[in-house]
N, C-alpha and C positions, 0 to 999 in steps of 0.2 A: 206272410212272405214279404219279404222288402222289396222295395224296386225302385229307379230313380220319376219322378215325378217334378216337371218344370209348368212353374205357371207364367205363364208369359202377358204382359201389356203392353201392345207395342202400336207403331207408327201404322202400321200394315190397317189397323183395326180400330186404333183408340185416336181419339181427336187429339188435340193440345191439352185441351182443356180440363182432359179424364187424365192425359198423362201427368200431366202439371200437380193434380190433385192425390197419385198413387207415387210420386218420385219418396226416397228415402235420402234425408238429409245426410250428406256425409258425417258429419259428429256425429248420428247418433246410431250410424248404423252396428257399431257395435254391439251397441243394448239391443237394437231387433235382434240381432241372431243368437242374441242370448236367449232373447224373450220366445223365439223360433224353435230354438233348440228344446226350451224346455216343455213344448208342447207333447204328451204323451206321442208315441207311434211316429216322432221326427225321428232318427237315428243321424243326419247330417244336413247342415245348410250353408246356402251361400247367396247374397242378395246381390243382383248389380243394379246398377239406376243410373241410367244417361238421361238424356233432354228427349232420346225417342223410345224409350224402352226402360220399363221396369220387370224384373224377371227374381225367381224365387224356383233356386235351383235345389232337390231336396233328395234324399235317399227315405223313404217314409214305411212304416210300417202298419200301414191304417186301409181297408177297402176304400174309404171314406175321405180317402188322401185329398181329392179336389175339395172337398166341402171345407176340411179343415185350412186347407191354402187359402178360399177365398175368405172366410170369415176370418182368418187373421189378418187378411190385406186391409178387408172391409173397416175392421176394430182399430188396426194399428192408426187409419188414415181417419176413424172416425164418419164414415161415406157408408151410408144402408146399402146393401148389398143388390137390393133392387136396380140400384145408377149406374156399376159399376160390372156386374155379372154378366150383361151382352158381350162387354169388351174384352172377356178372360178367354186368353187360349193358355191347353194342357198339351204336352206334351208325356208320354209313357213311353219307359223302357225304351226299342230301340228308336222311337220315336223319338226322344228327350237326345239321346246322342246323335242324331243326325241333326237336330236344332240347332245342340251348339255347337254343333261342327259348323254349322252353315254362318251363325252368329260372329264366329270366331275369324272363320273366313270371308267375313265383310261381306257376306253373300245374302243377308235379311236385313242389311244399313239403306237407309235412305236413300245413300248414294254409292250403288254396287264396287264394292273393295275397298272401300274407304280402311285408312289402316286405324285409326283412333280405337273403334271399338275393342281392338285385341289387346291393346294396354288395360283400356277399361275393364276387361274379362282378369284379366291378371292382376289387376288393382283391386279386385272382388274377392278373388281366389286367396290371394295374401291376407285382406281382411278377416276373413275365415280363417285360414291357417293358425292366422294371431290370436285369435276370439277361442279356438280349439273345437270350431264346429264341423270340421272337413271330419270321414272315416276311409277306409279303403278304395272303396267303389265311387266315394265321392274324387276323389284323389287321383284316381284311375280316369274317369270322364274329364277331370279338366287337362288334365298332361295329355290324354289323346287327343281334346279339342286342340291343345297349344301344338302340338306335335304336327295335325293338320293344317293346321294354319301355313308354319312353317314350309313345309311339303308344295303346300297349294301353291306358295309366294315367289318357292325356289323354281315351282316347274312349270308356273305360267305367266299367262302376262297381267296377272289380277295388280298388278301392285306396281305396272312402269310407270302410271301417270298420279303426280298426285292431289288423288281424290280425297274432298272430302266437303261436307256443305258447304264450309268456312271458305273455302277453296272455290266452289263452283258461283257462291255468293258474289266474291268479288270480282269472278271474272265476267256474269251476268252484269254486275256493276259499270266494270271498265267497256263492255258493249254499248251500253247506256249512254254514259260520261265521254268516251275516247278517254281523256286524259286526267287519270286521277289524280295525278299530282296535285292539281290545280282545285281539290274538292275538299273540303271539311266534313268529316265525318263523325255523326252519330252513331256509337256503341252504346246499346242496350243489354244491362249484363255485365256480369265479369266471369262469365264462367268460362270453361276451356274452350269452346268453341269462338268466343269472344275474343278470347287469343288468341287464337288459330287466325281468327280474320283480320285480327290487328297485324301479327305479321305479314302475312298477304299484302294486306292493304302499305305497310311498311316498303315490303320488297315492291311495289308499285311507284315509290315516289312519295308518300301520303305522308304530309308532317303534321296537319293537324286534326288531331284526333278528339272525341270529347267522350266520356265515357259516365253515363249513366245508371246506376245502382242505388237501390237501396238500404247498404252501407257503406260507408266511405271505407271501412275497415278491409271489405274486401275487394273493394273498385284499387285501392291502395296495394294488392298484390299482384296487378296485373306489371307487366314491365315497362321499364321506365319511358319507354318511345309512345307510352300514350296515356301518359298520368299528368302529361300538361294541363289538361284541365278536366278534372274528377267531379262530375256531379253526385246528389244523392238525392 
């Protein structure tokens, strides 16, 4: 019998340093859900992967559905299972759809309602779509999660302030400083939350910015208000 089956590694449970280690590279997330898909007893998948959360959203036909989830995270990442196994939560059936409803609705984010993650769930979902790994029931879960979302945003007040680390980051910051303008800032990173804070820190005053990465190639896709001076 199928059912939906979500493995979850997230903020809630996993340090930095387990999450850091289980993230999936954007390029190559393709090949995993091929490589996912073709695992007997998969019938549907979808990978997401932020800075707080990796999750592996699955329709599976296997009793043995967690074993096989972990040992591919374990394989894909190269990490014995022994390191890594504390930090896995499963989600089943209506359990897995109450997750990502909650996921979707910024209600399991770091910072309650933040909206980022619900692109990110849709940047996932596409992925899939494109890859050919979504079926019915997978299809069905994430239009209901999107559908909730919406519903939540429109009929509360999840969504008047806006939240999000990048956000609470620099306003922690400007308590500190009073007056940002007046500060030179260290970005470590170039990824979306890096940008989220560079324009923050933007709409604060902030002209000089310094931006530290690993490679110039992608510190170079951030925007142009803080490519003054790019480290690597």
């Amino acid at each position: 019998m199928s059912r939906i089956v979500i493995l979850s590694v997230n903020h809630a449970q996993a340090p930095v340093a387990v999450r850091e280690r289980v993230a999936f590279a954007p390029n190559l997330l393709t090949a995993e859900l091929q490589k996912l898909y073709a695992i007997k007893g998969v019938e549907a998948c979808v990978i997401l992967s932020t800075c707080n959360r990796s999750e592996i959203y699955t329709v599976i036909k296997d009793e043995n559905a967690e074993a096989i989830l972990a040992d591919y995270l374990s394989q894909t990442h190269n990490i014995p299972s022994a390191e890594i196994d504390p930090y896995l939560i499963y989600f089943k059936s209506d359990e897995a759809v109450s997750h990502i409803c909650n996921v979707a609705c910024g209600l399991n984010s770091l910072v309650l309602g933040e909206p980022q993650i619900l692109g990110q769930l849709k940047d996932a979902y596409h992925t899939a779509k494109q890859t050919g790994t979504l079926n019915k029931t997978l299809e069905k879960l994430f239009q209901h999660a999107f559908s909730t979302a919406k519903k939540v945003r429109t009929d509360t007040q999840i969504g008047s302030s806006p939240v999000s680390v990048a956000y609470c980051a620099v306003k922690l910051s400007k308590k500190i400083f009073t007056d940002l303008s007046e500060q030179t800032v260290l970005l470590i990173g170039a990824g979306e939350m890096i940008e989220l804070c560079a324009q923050h820190l933007n709409q604060q005053g902030v002209r000089s910015m310094i931006v530290a990465n690993r490679t110039l190639e992608n510190a170079k896709k951030l925007p142009t208000c803080i490519m003054h001076n790019p480290l690597v």
